[in-house]
N, C-alpha and C positions, 0 to 999 in steps of 0.2 A: 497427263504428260509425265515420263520417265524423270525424277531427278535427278540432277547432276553433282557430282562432287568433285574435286579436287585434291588428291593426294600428293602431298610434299613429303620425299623421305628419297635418301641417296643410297639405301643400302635394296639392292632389287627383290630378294627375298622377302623383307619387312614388305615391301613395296607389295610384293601380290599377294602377301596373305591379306593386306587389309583389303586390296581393292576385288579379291574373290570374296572377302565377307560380305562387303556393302554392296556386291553383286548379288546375291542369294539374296539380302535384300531389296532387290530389284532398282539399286542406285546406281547409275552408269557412272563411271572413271576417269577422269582423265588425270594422268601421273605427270611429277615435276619430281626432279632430282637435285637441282638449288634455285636459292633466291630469283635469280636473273629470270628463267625458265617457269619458273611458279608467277613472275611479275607480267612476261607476258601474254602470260593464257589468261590471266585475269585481266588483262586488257582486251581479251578477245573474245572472252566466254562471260555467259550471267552464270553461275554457279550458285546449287543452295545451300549447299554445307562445304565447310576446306578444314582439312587435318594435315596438323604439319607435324615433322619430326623437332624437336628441339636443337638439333645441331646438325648443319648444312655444309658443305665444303666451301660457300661464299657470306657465309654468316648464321644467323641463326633463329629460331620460330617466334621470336619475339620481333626481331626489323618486320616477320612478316603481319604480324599483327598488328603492328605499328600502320604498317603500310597501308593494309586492310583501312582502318579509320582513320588515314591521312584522303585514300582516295575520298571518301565521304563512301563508302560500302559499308558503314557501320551496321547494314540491314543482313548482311551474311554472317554466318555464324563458323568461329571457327574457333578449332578445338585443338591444344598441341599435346604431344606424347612426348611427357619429359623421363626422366632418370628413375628409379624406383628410390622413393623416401626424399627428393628433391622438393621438396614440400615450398620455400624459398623463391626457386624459378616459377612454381605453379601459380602460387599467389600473385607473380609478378606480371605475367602474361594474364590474371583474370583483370589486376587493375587495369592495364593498357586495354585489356574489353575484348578477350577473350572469352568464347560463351562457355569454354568446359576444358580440362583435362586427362589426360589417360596417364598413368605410370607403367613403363617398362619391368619387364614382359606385359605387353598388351593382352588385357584379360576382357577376349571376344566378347561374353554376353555383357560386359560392362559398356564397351563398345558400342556394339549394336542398341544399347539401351540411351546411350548419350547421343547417337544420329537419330534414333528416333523422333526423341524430343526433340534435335534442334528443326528435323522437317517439320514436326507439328507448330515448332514457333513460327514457320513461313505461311502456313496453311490457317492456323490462328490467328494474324495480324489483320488489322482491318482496322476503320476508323469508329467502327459499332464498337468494337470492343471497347476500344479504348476513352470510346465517350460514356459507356456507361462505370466503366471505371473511375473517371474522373469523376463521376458525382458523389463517390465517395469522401471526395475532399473536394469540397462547395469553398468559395473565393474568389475574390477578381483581384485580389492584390497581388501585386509584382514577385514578392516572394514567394505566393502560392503558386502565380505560373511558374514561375521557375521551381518550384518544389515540383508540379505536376510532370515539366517537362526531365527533370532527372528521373522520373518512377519507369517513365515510359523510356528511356534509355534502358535505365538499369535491369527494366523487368525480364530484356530481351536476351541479357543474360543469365547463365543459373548460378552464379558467384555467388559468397556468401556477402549479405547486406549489414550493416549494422546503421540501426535508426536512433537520431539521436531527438533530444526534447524535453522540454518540462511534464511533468505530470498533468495529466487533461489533453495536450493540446493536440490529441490525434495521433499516435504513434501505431495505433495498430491498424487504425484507418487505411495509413499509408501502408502498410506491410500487405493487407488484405487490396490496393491499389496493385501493387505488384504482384501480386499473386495472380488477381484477376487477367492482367497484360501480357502475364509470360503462357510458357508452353504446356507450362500445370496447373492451368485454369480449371479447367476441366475436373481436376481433381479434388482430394483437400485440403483444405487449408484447416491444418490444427493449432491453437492459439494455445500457448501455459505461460501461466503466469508463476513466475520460480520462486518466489518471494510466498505465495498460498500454499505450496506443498512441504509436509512435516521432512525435516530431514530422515528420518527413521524410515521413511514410504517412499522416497525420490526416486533410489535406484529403480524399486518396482514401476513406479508409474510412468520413468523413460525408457527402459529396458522389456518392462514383464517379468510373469514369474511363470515355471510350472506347477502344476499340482502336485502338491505336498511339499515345495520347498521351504515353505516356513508354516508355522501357525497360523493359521485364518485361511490357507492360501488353498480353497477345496476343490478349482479348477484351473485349466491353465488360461491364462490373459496377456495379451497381445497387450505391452507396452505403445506409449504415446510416439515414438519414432517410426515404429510400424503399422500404427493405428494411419500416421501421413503419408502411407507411401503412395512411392508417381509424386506426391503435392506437397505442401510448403508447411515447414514447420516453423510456430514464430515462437521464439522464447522469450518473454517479456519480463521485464526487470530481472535482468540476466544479474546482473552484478552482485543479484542477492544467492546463487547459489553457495553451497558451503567449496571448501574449496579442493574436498576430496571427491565431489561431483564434477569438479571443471576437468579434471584428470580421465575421469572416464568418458565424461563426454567429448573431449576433446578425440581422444581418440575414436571413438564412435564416429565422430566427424570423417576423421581421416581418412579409417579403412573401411569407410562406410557397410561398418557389419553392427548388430548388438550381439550380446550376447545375456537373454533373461537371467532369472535367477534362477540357480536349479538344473540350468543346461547343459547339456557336454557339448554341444557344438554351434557356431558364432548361428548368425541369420543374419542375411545380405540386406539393407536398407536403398532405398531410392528417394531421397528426400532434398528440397531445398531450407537451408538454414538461412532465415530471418531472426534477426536479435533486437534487444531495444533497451532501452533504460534510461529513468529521469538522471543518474547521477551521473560522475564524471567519471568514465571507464577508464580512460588516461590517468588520472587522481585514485582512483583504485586500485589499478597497478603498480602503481610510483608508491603505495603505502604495504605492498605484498597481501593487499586483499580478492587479489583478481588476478591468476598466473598470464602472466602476459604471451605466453605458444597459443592458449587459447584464444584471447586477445586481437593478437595479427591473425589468428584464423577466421575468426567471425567478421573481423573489420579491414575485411579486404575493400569494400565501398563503402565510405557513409555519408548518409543524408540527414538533412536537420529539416526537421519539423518548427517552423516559424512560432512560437509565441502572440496566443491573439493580439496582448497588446501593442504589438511590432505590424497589425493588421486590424485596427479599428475599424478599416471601414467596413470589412465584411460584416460586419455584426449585427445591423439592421437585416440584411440579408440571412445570416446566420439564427438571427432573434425569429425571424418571421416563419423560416421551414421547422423549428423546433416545436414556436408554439398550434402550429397548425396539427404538428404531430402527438401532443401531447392533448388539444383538444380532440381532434378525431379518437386516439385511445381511449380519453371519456366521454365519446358521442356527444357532445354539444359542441354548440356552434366557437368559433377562435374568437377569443376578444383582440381588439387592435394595440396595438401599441402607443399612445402618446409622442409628439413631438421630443416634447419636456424628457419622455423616459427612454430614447433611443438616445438622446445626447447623454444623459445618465452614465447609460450601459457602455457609449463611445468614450466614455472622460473616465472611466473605473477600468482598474488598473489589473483586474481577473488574476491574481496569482494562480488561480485552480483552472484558468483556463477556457477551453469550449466547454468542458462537463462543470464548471462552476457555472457558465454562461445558462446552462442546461438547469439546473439547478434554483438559481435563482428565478426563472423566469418559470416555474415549476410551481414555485412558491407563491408567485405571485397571483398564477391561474386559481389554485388552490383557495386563494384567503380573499380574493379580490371579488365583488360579487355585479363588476360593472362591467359592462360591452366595452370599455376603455380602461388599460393600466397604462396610471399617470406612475411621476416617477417615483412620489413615495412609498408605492406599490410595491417596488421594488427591494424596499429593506436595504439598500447598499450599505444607509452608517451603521446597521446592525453586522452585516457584513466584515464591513473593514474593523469592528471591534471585536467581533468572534475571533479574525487574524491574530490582531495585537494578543489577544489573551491567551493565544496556545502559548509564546512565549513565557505567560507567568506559572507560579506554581499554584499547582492544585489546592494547595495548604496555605494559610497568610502562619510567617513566623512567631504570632501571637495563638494561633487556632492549639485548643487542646483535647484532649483525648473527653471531657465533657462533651465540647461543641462538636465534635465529631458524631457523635453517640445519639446527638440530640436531631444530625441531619437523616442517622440513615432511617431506611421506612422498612416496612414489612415486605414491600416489594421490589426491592431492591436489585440486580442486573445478578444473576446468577449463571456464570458459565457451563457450568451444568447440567444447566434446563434449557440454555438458548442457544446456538450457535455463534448468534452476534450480536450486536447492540441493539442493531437494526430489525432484527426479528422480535428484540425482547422491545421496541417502542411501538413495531408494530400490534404487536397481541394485545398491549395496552389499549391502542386506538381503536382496534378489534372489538375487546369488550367494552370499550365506553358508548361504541359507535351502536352494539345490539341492544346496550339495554336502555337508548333512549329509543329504539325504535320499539321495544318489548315496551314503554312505559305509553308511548302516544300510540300503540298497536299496530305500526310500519307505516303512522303517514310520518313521508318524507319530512314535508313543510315543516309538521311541528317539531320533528325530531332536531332538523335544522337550525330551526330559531330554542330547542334546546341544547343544544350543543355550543350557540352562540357561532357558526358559520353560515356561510351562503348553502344556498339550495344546490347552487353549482358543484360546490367545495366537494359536500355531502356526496352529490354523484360520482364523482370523481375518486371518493375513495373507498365507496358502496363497490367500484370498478375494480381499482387497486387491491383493494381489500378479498377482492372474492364472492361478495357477501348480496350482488345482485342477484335476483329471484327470477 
């Protein structure tokens, strides 16, 4: 069946060049010249896409999008054509739940590329989708449906989202819920984390470079905004970029073009921007660490990510899909969980969240050598004193350049040799772990009860490790 559109615009000329475009592609028309006229064809027709002009002879394309989601039509997608550099109205029309805008002079293939999507979002909806989406973010608490049910509003727009949250508690989960729901599912979804890349490499790795624009640079590479395009870009711990990156990206945003390094001429992008950050964006700006144009551009919607401990009860639930996952990755059977150590996990207070929650019960599989972890299993009071201690210093005010001298070893964390702490603990457990199997000649058993762990632990990090045969 032929799509329908509806074009809102009082000047007739504007009027047919858009409705011969979206003719060609093969979207039939039906034209309104104001408010009134536009309000009763939407009474009378189901339409799947509506483009309105921003200023009306009886008001203007914001009453009508207003309108749009006063009837409950919030499922049709409509797109207004404001001002050229009206940046202000655009944002204004995407909060009231507008799925997209155009700026004057209307630039056709930008056009045609914005009704594309918003048909694909009609043709992509379904209640499949959106249930394998939500499994993304597992929950039955109140906050969660209501987290679930803003993803699947929001998703059906292509607005900029900004996710808000503590560290752990699922912030890209959700960005990748949204992604899945909208109309660039289908595409990709590219995740950076702004906070891991060196300032000296930024521009290259959101932009690209050509070949021969700097040193090192021996071909040309398509930057991470072109790397997403059609699909969603989520920038994570946005608040850490420096702040001569927010200037370029900000307008990247804008005129949706990059421009690599080494280039003479921009490159068009099609991307949706997804943001997120543990800190306070608002408190970031208010300190001039965060330019706030950027700011109102990213956080045209935002949604908060609930904090496990605002949601203890999922956690049984949460406890049980994790460690079933973490046993199937080392092929043995799930141990249960304990009465005792469910209420544990529901009474502890997770500042690290679902990925502490991950963690500790991680720990426990590892070190535990029973079909049941009770709750001491759990380590929590080592937990909450690991917390307490990042607060003190590395150093007691009596420690001296002796006692220092006497701690460090021959093996010592060299950044040099490792990438990260956690490479340099692994190689350790690496070679402890061969040369008890070199001593008992790879039986497991003994190597096990030389090691002083379970037989379980052993497999598990014979797994992790690489190091099965």
């Amino acid at each position: 069946m032929q799509p329908l559109a509806l074009v809102v615009d009082d000047e007739p000329d504007i009027c047919e060049l858009l409705t011969l475009t979206l003719r060609r592609m093969d979207v039939h028309c039906h034209t309104a010249a104001n408010l009134s006229e536009a309000h009763r064809l939407l009474g009378e027709n189901r339409y799947d896409f509506c483009l309105t002009d921003m200023r009306l002879p009886d008001g203007d394309g914001l009453q009508l999008v207003e309108h749009i989601q006063e009837q409950g039509d919030g499922e049709l997608p409509v797109a207004v054509i404001t001002a050229h550099g009206n940046m202000d109205t655009a944002i204004s029309a995407l909060k009231l739940g507008a799925f997209d805008f155009v700026s004057k002079p209307v630039d056709l293939e930008r056009l045609r590329g914005l009704v594309q999507l918003a048909l694909r979002l009609n043709r992509n909806s379904g209640e499949a989708q959106t249930r394998d989406a939500d499994q993304l973010l597992l929950g039955e608490a109140e906050n969660m449906r209501l987290l679930r049910r803003q993803i699947a509003k929001v998703a059906r727009s292509d607005a900029p989202i900004y996710i808000s949250g503590e560290s752990g508690s699922g912030k890209e989960l959700a960005a990748r819920s949204i992604h899945a729901q909208g109309p660039r599912a289908d595409k990709p979804f590219v995740p950076i984390n702004c906070g891991a890349i060196p300032a000296e490499l930024m521009e290259s790795e959101f932009f690209g470079h050509k070949k021969g624009s700097f040193t090192g640079a021996h071909k040309d590479k398509p930057g991470l905004l072109q790397s997403a395009e059609g699909g969603t870009l989520f920038l994570d711990e946005v608040a850490d970029l420096p702040l001569d990156m927010q200037v370029k990206l900000l307008r990247a945003i804008q005129e949706k073009r990059v421009r690599p390094i080494g280039a003479s001429q921009e490159v068009p992008i099609d991307v949706r921007i997804l943001s997120a950050t543990h800190k306070d964006l608002a408190k970031e700006v208010a300190e001039g660490r965060f330019r706030s144009d950027l700011f109102y551009r990213i956080n045209v919607i935002e949604i908060a990510v609930p904090p496990l401990r605002e949601r203890a009860g999922d956690i049984p639930l949460l406890a049980d899909i994790i460690m079933r996952r973490i046993a199937d990755n080392a092929a043995v059977g799930a141990p249960e969980l304990s009465g005792e150590a469910l209420e544990a996990l529901k009474a502890y207070p997770f500042p690290g969240n679902v990925r502490q929650l991950e963690n500790t019960l991680e720990r426990a599989f590892t070190l535990s050598d029973q079909q049941v972890i009770c709750a001491e299993d759990l380590l929590l009071d080592r937990e909450t004193t690991q917390a307490a201690s990042v607060e003190e210093p590395l150093t007691t005010p009596h420690a001296t350049d002796e006692n220092r001298r006497s701690e460090s070893y021959s093996g010592q964390f060299d950044p040099g040799h490792f990438a990260s702490l956690d490479e340099f603990l692994q190689s350790i457990e690496k070679e402890a772990i061969e040369s008890a199997l070199t001593e008992t000649r790879w039986n497991r058993t003994a190597a096990a009860h030389k090691l002083g762990i379970s037989f379980r632990s052993l497999r598990y990090r014979l797994k992790k490790l690489g190091l099965e045969d």
